[in-house]
C-alpha positions in Angstrom: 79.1 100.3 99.9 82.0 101.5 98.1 84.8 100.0 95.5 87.6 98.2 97.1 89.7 99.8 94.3 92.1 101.5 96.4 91.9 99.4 99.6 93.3 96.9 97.2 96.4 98.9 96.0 97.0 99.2 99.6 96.8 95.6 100.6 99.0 94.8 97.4 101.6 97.0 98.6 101.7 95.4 102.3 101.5 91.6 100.4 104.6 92.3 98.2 107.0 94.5 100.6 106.6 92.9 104.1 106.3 89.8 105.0 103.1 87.7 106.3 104.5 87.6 110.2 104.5 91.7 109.6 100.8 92.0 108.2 99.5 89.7 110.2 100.6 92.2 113.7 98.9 94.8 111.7 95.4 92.6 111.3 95.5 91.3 114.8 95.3 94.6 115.7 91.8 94.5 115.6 88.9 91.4 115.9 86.9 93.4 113.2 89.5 92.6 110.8 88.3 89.1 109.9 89.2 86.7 106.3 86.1 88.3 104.7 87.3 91.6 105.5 90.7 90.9 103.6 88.3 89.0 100.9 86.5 91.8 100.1 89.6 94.4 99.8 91.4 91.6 97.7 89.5 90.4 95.4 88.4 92.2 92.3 85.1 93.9 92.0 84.5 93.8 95.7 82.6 95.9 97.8 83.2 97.4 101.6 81.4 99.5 103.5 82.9 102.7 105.3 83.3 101.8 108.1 85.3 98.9 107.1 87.3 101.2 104.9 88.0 103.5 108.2 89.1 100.8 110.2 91.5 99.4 107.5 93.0 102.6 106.7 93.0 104.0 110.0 95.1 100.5 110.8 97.7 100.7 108.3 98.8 104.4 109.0 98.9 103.7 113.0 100.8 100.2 112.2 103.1 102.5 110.1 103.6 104.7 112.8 104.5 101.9 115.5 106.9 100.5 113.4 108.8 103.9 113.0 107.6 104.3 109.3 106.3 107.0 107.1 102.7 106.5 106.0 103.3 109.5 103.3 106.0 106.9 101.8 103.9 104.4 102.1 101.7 105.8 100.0 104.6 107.1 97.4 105.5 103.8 97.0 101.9 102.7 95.9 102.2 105.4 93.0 105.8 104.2 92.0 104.8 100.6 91.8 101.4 102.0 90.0 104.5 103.6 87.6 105.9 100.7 86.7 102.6 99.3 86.1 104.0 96.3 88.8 101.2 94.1 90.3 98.2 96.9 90.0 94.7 95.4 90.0 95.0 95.6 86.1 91.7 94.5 85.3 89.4 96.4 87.9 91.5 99.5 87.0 90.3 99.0 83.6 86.8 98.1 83.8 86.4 101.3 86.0 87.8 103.5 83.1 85.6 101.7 80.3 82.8 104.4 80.4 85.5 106.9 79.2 87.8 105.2 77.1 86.4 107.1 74.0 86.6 110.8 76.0 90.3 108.8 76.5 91.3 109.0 72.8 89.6 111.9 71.7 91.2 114.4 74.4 93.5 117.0 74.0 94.8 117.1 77.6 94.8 113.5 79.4 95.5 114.5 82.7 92.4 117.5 83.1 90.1 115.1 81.4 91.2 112.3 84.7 90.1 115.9 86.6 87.2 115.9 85.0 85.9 112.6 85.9 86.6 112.2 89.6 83.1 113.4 90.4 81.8 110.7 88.1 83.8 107.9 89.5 83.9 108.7 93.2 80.4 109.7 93.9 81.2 109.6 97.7 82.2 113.3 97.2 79.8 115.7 97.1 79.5 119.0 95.3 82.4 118.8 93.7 83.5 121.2 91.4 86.0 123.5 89.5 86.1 126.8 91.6 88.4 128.5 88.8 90.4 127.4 86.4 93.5 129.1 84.7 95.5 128.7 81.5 98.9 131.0 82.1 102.0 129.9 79.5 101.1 126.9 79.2 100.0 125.1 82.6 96.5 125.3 84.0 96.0 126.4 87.6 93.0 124.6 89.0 91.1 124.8 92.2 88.8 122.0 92.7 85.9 121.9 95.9 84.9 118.7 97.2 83.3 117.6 100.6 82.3 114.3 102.9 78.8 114.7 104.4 80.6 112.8 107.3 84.1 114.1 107.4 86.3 111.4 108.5 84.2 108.4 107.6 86.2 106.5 105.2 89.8 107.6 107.2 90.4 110.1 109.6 92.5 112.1 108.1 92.3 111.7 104.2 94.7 113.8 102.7 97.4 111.7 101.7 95.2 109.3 100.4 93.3 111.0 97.9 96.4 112.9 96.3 97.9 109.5 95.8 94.6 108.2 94.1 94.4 111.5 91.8 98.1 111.1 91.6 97.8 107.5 90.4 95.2 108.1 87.2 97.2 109.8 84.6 99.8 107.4 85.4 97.7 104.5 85.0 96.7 106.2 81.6 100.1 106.5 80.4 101.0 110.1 81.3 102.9 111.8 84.2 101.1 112.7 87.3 100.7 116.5 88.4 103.3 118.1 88.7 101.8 120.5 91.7 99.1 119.1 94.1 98.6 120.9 97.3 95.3 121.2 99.5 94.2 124.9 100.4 91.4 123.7 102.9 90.5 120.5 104.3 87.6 119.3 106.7 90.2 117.2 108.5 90.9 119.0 111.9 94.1 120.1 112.9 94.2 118.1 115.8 93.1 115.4 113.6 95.7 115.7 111.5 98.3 115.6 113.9 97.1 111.7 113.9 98.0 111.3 117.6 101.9 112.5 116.9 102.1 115.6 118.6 99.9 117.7 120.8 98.5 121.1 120.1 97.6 123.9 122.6 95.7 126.7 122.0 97.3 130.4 123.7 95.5 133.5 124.7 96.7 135.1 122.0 94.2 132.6 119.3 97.5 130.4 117.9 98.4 127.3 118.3 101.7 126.0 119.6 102.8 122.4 118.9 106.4 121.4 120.8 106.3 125.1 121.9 106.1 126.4 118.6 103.5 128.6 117.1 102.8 126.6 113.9 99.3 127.6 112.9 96.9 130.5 113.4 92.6 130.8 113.7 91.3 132.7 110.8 87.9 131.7 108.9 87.1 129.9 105.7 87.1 133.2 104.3 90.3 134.1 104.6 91.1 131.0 102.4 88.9 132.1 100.0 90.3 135.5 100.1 94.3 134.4 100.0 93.3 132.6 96.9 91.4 134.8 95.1 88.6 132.6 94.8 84.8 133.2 95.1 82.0 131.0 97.5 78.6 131.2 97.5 77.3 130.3 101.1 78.3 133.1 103.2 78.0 131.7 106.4 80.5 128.9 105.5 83.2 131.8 104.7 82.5 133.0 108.3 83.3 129.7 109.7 86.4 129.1 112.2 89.6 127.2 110.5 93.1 127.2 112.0 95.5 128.3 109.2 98.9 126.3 109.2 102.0 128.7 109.1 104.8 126.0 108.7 104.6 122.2 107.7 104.3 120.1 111.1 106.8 116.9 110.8 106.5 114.1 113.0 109.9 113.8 114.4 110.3 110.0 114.6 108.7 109.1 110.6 109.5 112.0 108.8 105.5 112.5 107.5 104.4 115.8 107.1 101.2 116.0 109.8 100.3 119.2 108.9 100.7 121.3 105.3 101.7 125.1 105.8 98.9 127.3 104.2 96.7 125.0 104.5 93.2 125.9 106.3 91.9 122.8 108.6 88.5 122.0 109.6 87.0 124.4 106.5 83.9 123.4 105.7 84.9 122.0 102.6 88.3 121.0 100.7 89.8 122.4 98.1 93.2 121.4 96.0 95.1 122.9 94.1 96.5 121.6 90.4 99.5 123.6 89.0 100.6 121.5 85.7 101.4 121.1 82.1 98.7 121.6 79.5 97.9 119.7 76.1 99.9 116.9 77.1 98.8 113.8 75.3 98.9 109.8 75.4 98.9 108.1 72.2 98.1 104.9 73.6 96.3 105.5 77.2 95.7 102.1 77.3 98.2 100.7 75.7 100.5 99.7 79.6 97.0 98.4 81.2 95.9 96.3 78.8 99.7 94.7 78.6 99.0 94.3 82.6 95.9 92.7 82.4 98.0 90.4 79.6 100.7 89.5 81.7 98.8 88.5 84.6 97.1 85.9 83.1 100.4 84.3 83.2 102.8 84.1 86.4 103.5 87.7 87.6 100.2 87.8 90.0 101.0 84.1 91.6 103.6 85.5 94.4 100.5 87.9 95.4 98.5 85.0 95.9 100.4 83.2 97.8 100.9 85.8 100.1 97.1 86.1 100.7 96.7 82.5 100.9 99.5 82.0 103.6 98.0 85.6 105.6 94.2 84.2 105.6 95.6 80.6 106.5 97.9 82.1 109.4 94.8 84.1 110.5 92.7 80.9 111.1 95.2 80.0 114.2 94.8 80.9 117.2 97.0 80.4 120.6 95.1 80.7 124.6 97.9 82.0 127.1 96.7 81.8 130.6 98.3 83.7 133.5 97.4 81.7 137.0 97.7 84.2 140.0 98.1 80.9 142.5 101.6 80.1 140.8 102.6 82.9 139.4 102.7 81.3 136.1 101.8 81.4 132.4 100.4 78.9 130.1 100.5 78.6 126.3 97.7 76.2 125.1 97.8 74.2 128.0 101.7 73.7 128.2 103.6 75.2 131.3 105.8 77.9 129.9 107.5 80.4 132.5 106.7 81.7 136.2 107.8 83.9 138.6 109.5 87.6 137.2 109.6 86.6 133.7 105.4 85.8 134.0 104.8 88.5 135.1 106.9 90.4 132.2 105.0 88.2 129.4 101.4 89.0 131.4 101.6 93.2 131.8 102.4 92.9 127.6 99.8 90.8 126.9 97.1 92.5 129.4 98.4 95.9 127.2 98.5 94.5 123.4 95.0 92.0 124.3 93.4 95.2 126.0 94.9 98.0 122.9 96.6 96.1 120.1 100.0 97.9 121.4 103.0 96.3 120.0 106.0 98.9 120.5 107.4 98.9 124.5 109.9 100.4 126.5 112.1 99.1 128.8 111.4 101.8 131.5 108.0 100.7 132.0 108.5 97.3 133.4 111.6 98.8 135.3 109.1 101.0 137.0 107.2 98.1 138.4 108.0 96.6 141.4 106.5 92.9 140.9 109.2 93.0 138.0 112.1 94.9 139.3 112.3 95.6 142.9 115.5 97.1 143.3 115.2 100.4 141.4 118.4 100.8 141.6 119.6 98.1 139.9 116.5 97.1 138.2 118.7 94.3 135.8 115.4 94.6 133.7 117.2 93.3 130.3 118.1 89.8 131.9 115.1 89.5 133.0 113.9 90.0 129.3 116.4 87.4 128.1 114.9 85.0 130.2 111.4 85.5 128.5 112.8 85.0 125.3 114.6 82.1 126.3 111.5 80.8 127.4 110.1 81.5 124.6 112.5 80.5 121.6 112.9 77.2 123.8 116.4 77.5 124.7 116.2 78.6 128.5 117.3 75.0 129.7 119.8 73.8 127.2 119.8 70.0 129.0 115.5 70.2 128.6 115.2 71.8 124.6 111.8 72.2 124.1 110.1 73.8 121.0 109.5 77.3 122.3 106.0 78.7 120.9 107.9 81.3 118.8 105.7 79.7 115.5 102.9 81.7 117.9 104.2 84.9 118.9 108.0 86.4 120.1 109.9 89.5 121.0 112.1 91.3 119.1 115.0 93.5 120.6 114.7 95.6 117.4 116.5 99.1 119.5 118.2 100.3 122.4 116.3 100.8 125.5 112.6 99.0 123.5 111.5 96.0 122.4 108.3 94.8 120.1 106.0 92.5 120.6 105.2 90.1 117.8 101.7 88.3 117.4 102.1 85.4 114.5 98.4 84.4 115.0 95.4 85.1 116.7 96.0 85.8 120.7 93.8 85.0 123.4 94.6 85.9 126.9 93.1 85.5 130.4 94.1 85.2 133.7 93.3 82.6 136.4 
C-alpha cells in the first residue's frame, strides 16, 4: 500500500477544471474504478495499492488523450495550482513533511535538502542515490539513480509524473522549483513511452523510425553512463541494450512530448538530471501551507466537495439498454427508444465503448457498414446520426415530446467528420 498523496492532487485537479458529466466518462471507463476507489484517492491519509494507482493513472492519461488533450499540461497545471497554493491537500502535505520540518529551517539550500529526502519519503524507489554531484558558479549539477523492482507498476510510463512531484516540493516549501529537470535514462520502454500514439519499427541498420523518421538509436546503458561522465558499479547493467532518443517524439494531435531526445529507454535504472540555483533559502517554508491548512477550515475546500459528492452520487446510477435482434430495436430501462438504422447506429457504439470503454468515433466507420448505410455512395450517414440524437434528446417527434434519456448518456458532434460518446452513469448493455 502506498500514499494517495499524489493520486489526490490528480483527482483535485479533474474535480475543479471539468465538470462531473466529464469525470464520470473517464471512471466509467473501467468497472475497477468503484466509490471506494475514489474514497481512498480523496480522502486524506488514505491508502491504495499499485495496482489501483496503475489503473487510475493509466486512465487519466488515455482519457486525456481521447479527448484531444495534453497529459504533460495536465500535469503542469497540477504544479501551477500547487503555486498558488489553490485547493492542495494542505494538511496531508504537511503531515508528510513533519519529520523534517527542523532539517527545514536549519538548511542552507531548501531545494537540495527536498533532494535529499525523496528516498526517505517515497520508499517505493529503490537504491536511490546521488551519482555525482557538482557545484560550478553557483548552481549544482546533480545526477540522481533510482529504480522500480517492477518497472511500470504504479503507471506505465512514469516520467511526467515524478518530475511534477519533485517539481511540486520546493514549491510547496515556499521556493521555486528546478530550474532544469531532464531524465538521462528511464526503465520505461521506448515503445512504452510512445503510450499507444505512434508506432516504432526497428530497420536493419539497428534504428528506429517512427512516421518514417529515424528518431532514436540502440546503444547500451553504458553509453549513458559514458555521455555523462558518470561512473556504475554493476558491469553487466552497463552492457545492457537501451534505445537512445535522437530527437523529442511529439504526438501530433496533443502536443505531449512521447519521447525525450538523449534520453536512454528501457536502462536498467533511471537517472535525472538537476541543473539549478544554489543557497537559495525560504525564511518561512511553512509559512503558505500552514495559511492553506487555515483557510480550509473555512469555505475554500466546500466546491471540492461538492464535486465528489455529486461524482460518487452520479456513479451509483446505472441505465440497462437492450438491443432486440427480432425488431431491430433498442430499449433504455424498459422504455422503447429507437429501431431500425438508427438502432443499429446506437448498438455498434455501445457493443465498442461496453466491450473497450471507447468514447471518440468516426463517422467513416458506420459509413463502412452496410446494415447502416447501404448505398456507399451516398451513405447520408450524418442524418442518420441526427435521428439518434433526436431520439435521444426527445425531440424526434415534435407532436409526441418525450423526455429523451440524455440525463443517461448522449452524443456530442464535438468536430467535423467524429462524434463522442457520452456515458452520464453507469451503462449496461445486452442484446436480445
Amino acid at each position: 500500500m502506498l500514499s494517495n498523496l499524489f493520486l489526490q492532487l490528480t483527482h483535485i485537479e479533474l474535480l475543479i477544471s471539468y465538470p462531473v458529466k466529464d469525470i464520470l466518462s473517464l471512471v466509467k471507463r473501467d468497472p475497477r474504478i468503484d466509490v471506494k476507489m475514489l474514497n481512498d484517492i480523496y480522502f486524506e491519509d488514505s491508502f491504495v495499492d499499485e495496482s489501483s494507482h496503475r489503473l487510475m493513472m493509466n486512465s487519466v492519461v488515455s482519457w486525456l488523450y481521447d479527448r484531444g488533450e495534453n497529459p504533460d499540461a495536465f500535469v503542469q497545471h497540477i504544479i501551477d495550482r500547487c503555486a498558488t497554493f489553490e485547493a492542495i491537500p494542505a494538511r496531508s502535505v504537511l503531515r508528510s513533511y513533519l519529520p523534517y520540518i527542523s532539517q527545514f529551517y536549519a538548511t542552507e539550500d531548501v531545494r537540495q535538502l527536498c533532494l535529499d529526502i525523496i528516498p526517505k519519503r517515497y520508499t517505493l524507489l529503490k537504491s536511490p542515490k546521488f551519482l555525482r554531484r557538482d557545484l560550478v558558479d553557483g548552481y549544482r549539477k546533480e545526477f540522481f539513480s533510482f529504480r522500480f523492482d517492477t518497472p511500470g507498476a504504479l503507471v506505465t510510463n512514469p516520467m511526467r509524473w515524478f518530475n511534477g512531484l519533485v517539481q511540486i516540493g520546493p514549491i510547496l516549501l515556499n521556493t521555486h522549483p528546478y530550474e532544469c529537470m531532464e531524465f538521462k535514462a528511464s526503465q520505461t520502454s521506448f515503445v512504452e513511452a510512445l503510450e499507444n500514439r505512434a508506432t516504432a519499427e526497428k530497420r536493419d541498420d539497428e534504428c528506429v523510425y517512427v512516421n518514417g523518421r529515424k528518431v532514436a538509436v540502440y546503444a547500451t546503458f553504458g553509453d549513458c553512463i559514458a555521455d555523462n561522465g558518470l561512473e556504475w558499479d554493476v558491469e553487466a547493467e552497463k552492457k545492457m541494450s537501451c534505445v537512445k532518443a535522437l530527437e523529442d517524439v511529439i504526438d501530433e494531435k496533443t502536443g505531449s512530448v512521447l519521447v525525450h531526445k538523449d534520453c536512454y529507454y528501457g536502462a536498467p535504472a533511471s537517472i535525472v538530471y538537476f541543473d539549478y540555483k544554489a543557497n537559495v533559502v525560504a525564511p518561512e517554508p511553512f509559512n503558505k501551507l500552514m495559511s492553506a491548512v487555515v483557510k480550509q477550515e473555512f469555505d475554500s475546500w466546500a466546491p471540492i466537495q461538492k464535486a465528489q459528492e455529486q461524482l460518487l452520487e452520479a456513479m451509483n446510477d446505472s441505465v440497462t439498454i437492450v438491443y432486440y435482434k427480432s425488431d431491430d430495436s433498442i430499449s433504455v430501462n424498459n422504455k422503447h427508444l429507437m429501431r431500425n438504422v438508427p438502432a443499429r447506429i446506437l448498438r455498434n457504439l455501445l457493443r465498442e465503448y461496453t466491450a473497450t470503454g471507447r468514447e471518440e468515433y468516426e463517422n467513416r466507420e458506420f459509413k463502412r457498414d452496410p446494415a447502416i448505410c447501404m448505398d456507399p455512395l451516398r451513405p447520408n450517414f450524418e442524418s442518420r446520426l441526427n435521428r439518434v440524437i433526436a431520439h435521444i434528446n426527445g425531440s424526434d417527434d415534435p407532436s409526441r415530446p418525450t423526455e429523451g434519456v440524455k440525463k443517461f448518456f448522449e452524443i456530442e458532434r464535438h468536430r467535423r467528420g467524429g462524434f463522442r460518446f457520452v456515458p452520464k452513469c453507469k451503462i449496461i448493455f445486452h442484446e436480445e
